[in-house]
N, C-alpha and C positions, 0 to 999 in steps of 0.2 A: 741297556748295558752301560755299564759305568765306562768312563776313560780310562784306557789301560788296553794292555794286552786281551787277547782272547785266544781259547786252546778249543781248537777243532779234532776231536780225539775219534781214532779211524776213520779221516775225513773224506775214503773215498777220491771222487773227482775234486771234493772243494767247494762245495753247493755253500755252507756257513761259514767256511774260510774265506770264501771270494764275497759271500754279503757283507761280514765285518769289517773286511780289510777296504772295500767301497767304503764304508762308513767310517773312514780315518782311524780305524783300531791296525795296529801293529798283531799279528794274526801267527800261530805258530798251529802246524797238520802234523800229525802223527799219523802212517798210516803203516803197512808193509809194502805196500804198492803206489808209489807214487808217481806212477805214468800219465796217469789220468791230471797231473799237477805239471807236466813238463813246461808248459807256457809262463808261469810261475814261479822257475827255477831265475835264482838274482834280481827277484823283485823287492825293490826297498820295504820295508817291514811285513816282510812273507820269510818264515822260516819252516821249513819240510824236513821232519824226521821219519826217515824209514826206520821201522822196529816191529818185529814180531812181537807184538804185545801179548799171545797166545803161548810165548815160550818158554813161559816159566824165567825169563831171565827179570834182572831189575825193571822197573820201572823209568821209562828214558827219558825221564824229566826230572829227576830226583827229586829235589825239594824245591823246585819253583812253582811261585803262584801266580795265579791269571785273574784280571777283573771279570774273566767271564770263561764259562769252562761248555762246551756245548758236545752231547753225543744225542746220534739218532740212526737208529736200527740196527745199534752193537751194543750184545753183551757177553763179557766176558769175567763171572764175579769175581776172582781174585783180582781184578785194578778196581774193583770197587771203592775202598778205602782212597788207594793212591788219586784216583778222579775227584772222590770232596773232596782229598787231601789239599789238591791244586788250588780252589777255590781260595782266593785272597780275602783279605780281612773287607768287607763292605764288594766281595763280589757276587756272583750269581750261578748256578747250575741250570742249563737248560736239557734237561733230560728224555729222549724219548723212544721209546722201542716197544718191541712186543711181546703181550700177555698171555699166560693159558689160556687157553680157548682157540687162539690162534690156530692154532696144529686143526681146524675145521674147513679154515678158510683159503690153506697155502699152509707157504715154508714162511719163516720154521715150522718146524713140525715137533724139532728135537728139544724137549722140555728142561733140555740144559741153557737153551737160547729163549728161555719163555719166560718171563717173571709171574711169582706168585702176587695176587691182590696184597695191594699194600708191601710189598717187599722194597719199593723204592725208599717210601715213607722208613723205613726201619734200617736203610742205609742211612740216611742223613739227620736220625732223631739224636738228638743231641750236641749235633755238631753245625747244621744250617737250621735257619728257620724257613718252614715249607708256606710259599705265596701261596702254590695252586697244586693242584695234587688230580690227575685221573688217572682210571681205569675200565674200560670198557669198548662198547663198538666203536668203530667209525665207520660208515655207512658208503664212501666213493676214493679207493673200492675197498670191499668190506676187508676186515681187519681188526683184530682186538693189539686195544693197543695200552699202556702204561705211561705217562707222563709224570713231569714235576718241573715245576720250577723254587729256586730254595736261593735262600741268599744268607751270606756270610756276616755275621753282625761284626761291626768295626769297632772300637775303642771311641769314638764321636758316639755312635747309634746306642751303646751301653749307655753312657754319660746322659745323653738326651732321651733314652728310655726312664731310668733312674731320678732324672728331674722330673719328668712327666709322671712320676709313680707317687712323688711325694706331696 
C-alpha cells in the first residue's frame, strides 16, 4: 500500500484497521457497530465512523479519498461505486468476499450477498486497473470466494506509461 490514509469499510473488530494503522498508515473504519473498536476510540490516526451503510442514506465519506480502500466479507452493491469512488489517484482496492456457489458451503446463503463470476472485474472496468482478479474455491475451510486487487492510475503513472508507449 502506498503512504497515506487507508479505509477499512465494515471493518467489523478491526482485523485490517489495526494492520494498517501498525504499519504507520493514518486508518479510518466505517462500521454500524463499533464495539468491537472501543480500545481504539482516541487513538492518534484511528478514526471510527458509525453508519448504517445498508440504509439507503449517503454515503459517510462523501468525497474523500484513501491511498488504500480495504473490504472483506461485505457486500452491499449500492456503495459499490462510492467504495472505487474512494480509491485516490495512485491508490489501491483490496477487495474480498463471497461468490455463488457459496450458498453449498454455509452463509451466505442469500444470492443478494453473493457476487456473480466476474462481477468485481465489471465494477472497476474502467475506472481501476485490475493487478489480480479471482474467483473460486478456497479449500480451509471451504468457501467460494471472489477477490481483486485494482489500483488507481495517478497523473505520474499516465505520463510514465505514455513515455514507455512511445
Amino acid at each position: 500500500m502506498p503512504p497515506g490514509p487507508v479505509l477499512d469499510v465494515a471493518c467489523g473488530g478491526g482485523r485490517h484497521l489495526r494492520h494498517f494503522h501498525a504499519l504507520g498508515h493514518a486508518v479510518t473504519g466505517v462500521d454500524r457497530d463499533l464495539s468491537g473498536l472501543a480500545d481504539l476510540a482516541g487513538t492518534t490516526g484511528v478514526e471510527l465512523i458509525r453508519a448504517e451503510l445498508e440504509a439507503g442514506g449517503p454515503w459517510p465519506l462523501d468525497d474523500r479519498q484513501f491511498a488504500g480502500v480495504v473490504v472483506t466479507n461485505y457486500l452491499w452493491r449500492p456503495l459499490l461505486p462510492a467504495i472505487v469512488g474512494a480509491v485516490a489517484p495512485g491508490g489501491w482496492l483490496v477487495y474480498e468476499t463471497f461468490g455463488l456457489g457459496q450458498e453449498r458451503y454455509g452463509k451466505p446463503r442469500n444470492p443478494d450477498f453473493l457476487l456473480a463470476p466476474g462481477e468485481l472485474l465489471e465494477v472497476v472496468r474502467g475506472r481501476l486497473a485490475v493487478i489480480a482478479y479471482e474467483h473460486g474455491m478456497r479449500r480451509d475451510p471451504p468457501a467460494v470466494v471472489q477477490r481483486i486487487a485494482a489500483h488507481r492510475a495517478c497523473a505520474q503513472d499516465v505520463i510514465e506509461s505514455a513515455h514507455f508507449m512511445l
